[in-house]
C-alpha positions as CSV (number, residue, x, y, z in Angstrom):
1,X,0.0,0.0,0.0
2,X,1.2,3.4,-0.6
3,X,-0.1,5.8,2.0
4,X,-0.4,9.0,1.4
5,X,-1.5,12.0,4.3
6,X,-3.9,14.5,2.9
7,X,-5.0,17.6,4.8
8,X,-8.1,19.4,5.0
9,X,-7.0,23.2,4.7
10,X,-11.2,23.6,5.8
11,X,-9.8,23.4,9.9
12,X,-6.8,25.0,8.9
13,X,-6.1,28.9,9.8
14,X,-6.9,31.1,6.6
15,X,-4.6,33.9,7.7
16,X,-1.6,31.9,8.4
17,X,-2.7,29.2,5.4
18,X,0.7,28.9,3.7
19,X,2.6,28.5,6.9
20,X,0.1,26.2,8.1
21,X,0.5,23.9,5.0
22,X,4.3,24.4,5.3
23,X,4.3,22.7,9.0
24,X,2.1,19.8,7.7
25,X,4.8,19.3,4.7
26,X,7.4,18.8,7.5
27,X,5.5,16.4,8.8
28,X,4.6,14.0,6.0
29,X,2.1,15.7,4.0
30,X,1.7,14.1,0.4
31,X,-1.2,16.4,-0.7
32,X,-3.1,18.9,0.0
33,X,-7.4,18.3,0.3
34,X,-9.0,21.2,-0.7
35,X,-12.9,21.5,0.2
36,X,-14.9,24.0,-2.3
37,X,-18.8,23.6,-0.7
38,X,-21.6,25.7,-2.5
39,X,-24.5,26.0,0.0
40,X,-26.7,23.8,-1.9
41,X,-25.1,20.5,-2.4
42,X,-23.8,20.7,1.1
43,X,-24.9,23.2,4.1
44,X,-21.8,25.5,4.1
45,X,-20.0,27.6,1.6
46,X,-16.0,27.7,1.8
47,X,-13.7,28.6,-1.0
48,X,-13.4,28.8,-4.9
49,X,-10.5,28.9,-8.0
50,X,-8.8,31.9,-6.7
51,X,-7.9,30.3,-3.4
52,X,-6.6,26.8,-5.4
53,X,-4.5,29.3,-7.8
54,X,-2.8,31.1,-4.4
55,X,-2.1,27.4,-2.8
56,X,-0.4,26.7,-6.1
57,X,2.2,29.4,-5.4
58,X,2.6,28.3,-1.8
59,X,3.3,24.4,-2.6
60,X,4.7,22.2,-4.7
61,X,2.7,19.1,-3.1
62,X,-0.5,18.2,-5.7
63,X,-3.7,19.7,-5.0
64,X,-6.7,17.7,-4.9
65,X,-10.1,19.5,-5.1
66,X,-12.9,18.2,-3.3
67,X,-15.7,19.6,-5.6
68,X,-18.9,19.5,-3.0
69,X,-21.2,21.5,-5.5
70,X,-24.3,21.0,-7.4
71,X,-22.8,21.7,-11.0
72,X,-19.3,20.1,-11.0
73,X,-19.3,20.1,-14.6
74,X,-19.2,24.3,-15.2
75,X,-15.9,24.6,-13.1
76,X,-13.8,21.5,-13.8
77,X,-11.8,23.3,-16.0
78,X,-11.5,26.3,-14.1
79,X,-9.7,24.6,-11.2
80,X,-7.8,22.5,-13.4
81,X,-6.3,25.9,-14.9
82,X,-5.8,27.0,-11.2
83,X,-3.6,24.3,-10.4
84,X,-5.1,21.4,-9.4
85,X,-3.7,17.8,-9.9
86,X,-6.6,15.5,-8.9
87,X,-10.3,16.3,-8.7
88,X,-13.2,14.6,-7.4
89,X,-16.9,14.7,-8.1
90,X,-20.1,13.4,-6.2
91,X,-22.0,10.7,-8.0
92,X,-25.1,12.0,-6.4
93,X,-24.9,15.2,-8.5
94,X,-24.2,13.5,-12.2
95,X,-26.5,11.8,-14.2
96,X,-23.3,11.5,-16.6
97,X,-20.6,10.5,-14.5
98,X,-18.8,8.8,-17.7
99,X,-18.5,12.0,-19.6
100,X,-17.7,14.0,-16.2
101,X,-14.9,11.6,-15.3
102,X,-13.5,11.6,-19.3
103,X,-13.6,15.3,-19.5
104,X,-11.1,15.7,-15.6
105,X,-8.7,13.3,-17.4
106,X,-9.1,15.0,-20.7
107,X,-7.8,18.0,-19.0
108,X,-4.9,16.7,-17.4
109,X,-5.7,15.8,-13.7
110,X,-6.6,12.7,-12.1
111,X,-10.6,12.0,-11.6
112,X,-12.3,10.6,-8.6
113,X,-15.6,10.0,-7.4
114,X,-16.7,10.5,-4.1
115,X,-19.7,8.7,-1.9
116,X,-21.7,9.9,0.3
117,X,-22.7,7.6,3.5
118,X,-25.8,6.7,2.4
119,X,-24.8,5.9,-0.6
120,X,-24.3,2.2,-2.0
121,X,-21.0,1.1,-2.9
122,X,-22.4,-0.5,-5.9
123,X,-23.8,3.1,-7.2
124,X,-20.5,3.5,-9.0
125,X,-19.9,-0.6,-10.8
126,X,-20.3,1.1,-14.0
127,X,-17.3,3.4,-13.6
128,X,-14.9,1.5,-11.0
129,X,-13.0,1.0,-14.2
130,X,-12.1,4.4,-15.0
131,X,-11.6,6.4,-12.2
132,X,-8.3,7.2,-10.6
133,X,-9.7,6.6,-7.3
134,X,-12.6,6.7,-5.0
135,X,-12.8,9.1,-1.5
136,X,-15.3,7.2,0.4
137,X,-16.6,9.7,2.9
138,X,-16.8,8.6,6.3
139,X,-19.0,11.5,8.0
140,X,-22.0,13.7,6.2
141,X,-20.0,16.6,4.5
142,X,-20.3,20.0,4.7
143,X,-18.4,20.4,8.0
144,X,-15.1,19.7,9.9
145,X,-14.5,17.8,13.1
146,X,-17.4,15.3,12.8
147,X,-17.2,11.7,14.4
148,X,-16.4,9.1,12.2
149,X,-19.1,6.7,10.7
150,X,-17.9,3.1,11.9
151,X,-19.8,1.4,8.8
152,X,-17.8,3.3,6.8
153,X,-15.0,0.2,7.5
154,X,-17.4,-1.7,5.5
155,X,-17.5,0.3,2.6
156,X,-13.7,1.0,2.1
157,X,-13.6,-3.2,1.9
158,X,-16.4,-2.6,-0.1
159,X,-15.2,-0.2,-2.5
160,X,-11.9,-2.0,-2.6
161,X,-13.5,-5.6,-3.6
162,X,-15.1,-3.3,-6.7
163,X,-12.3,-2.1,-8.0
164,X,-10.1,-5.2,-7.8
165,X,-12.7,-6.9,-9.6
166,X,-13.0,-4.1,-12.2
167,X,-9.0,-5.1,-12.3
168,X,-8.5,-1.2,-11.1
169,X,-5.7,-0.5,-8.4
170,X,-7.0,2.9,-8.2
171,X,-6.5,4.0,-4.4
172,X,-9.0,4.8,-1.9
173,X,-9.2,7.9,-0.1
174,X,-11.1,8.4,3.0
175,X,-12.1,11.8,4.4
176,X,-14.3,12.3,7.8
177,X,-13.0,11.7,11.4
178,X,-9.6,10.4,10.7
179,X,-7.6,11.0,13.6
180,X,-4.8,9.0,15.7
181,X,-7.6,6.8,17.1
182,X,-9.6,5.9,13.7
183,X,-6.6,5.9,11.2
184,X,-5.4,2.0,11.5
185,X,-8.5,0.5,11.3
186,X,-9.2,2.6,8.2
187,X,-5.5,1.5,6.4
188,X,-6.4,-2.1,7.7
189,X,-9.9,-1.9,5.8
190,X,-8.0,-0.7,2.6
191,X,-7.9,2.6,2.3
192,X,-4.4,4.5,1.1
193,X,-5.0,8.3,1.3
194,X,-5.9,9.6,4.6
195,X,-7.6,13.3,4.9
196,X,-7.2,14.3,7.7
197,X,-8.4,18.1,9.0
198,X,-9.3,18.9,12.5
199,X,-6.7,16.1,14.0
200,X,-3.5,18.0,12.1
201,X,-5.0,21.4,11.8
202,X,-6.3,21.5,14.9
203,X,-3.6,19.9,17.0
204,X,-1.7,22.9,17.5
205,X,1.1,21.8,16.1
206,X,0.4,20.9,12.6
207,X,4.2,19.2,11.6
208,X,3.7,16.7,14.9
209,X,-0.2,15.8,14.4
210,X,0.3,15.3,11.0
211,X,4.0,13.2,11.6
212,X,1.9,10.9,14.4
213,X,-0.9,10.1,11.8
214,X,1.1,9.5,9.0
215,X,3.5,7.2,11.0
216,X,0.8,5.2,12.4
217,X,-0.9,5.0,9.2
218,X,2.2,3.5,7.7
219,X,2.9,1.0,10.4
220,X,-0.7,-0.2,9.9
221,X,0.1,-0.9,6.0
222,X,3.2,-2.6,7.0
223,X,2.0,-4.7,9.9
């Protein structure tokens, strides 16, 4: 497995941003998870393209947008041109998740598709094929610091028994409550990129939080 340590810059603090993301380099950062909400598909409203084209000047780590929105299809592009290396998309928002998926890789960035809880693992069998990988979330989005959803174990095995069978070795990320007590059992039920916000952001010290997950989420791939 190759783990990688994503975080969240929703917990992180917007007037120290760049330093913030520079102490959770230090610490094993791989990527950076960037959550754009809308108000509609989810209940809170954070950031757009000109905060992913100032991040782009302040890292050389890959951004992955998290595209919580209603119409994912109007600003693809847009972020793509800001800088972003990886973009996902909510099945529950695209009738056409084939030409969605296409048009991300068409552009030059890797395309995932994210789940909802609620939403069955088997809602994406038709594209397990072609996407670069799946972020399973593992609390309701639309806000930071939420408990993890113990089912969502299930689904990552879940998710990863779809792929394999689709014979795609795409990764899966997860993203809600990942913390220093939730982050094995999520590497031992398959998934490979962490997001993590509150638990590095939060911490107080950014570089050690995000050094103490990373380490333990290696070990668990290793043990």
């Amino acid at each position: 497995m190759n783990i990688k340590l994503a975080p969240s810059i929703l917990a992180a603090d917007f007037a120290r941003l760049g330093s913030e993301i520079e102490a959770a380099t230090r610490g094993g950062a791989d990527q950076i998870h960037v959550d754009v909400m809308d108000g509609h598909f989810v209940p809170n409203i954070t950031i757009g393209v000109p905060v992913v084209r100032s991040l782009r000047k302040v890292t050389k780590l890959p951004l992955e947008v998290h595209l919580m929105i209603t119409d994912p299809d109007r600003f693809i592009e847009a972020f793509i041109d800001a800088g972003a290396n990886m973009v996902s998309v909510h099945i529950e928002v695209l009738p056409h998740l084939h030409r969605t998926i296409t048009q991300i890789k068409k552009l030059g960035a890797k395309a995932g598709v994210a789940l909802n809880p609620s939403t069955p693992v088997s809602a994406i069998g038709e594209i397990a094929a072609d996407v670069d990988f799946v972020l399973v979330m593992s609390v309701n989005p639309g806000f930071g610091g939420q408990v993890f959803i113990p089912h969502s174990l299930k689904k990552i095995a879940g998710v990863r028994a779809l792929l394999d069978g689709a014979g795609n070795r795409a990764p899966i990320e997860v993203d809600g409550g990942v913390d220093l007590t939730t982050v094995e059992s999520v590497v031992t039920a398959g998934a490979e990129w962490l997001v993590a916000g509150n638990a590095i952001f939060g911490a107080g010290d950014a570089e050690k939080a995000a050094k103490a997950i990373k380490d333990k989420a290696v070990a668990a791939a290793n043990a």
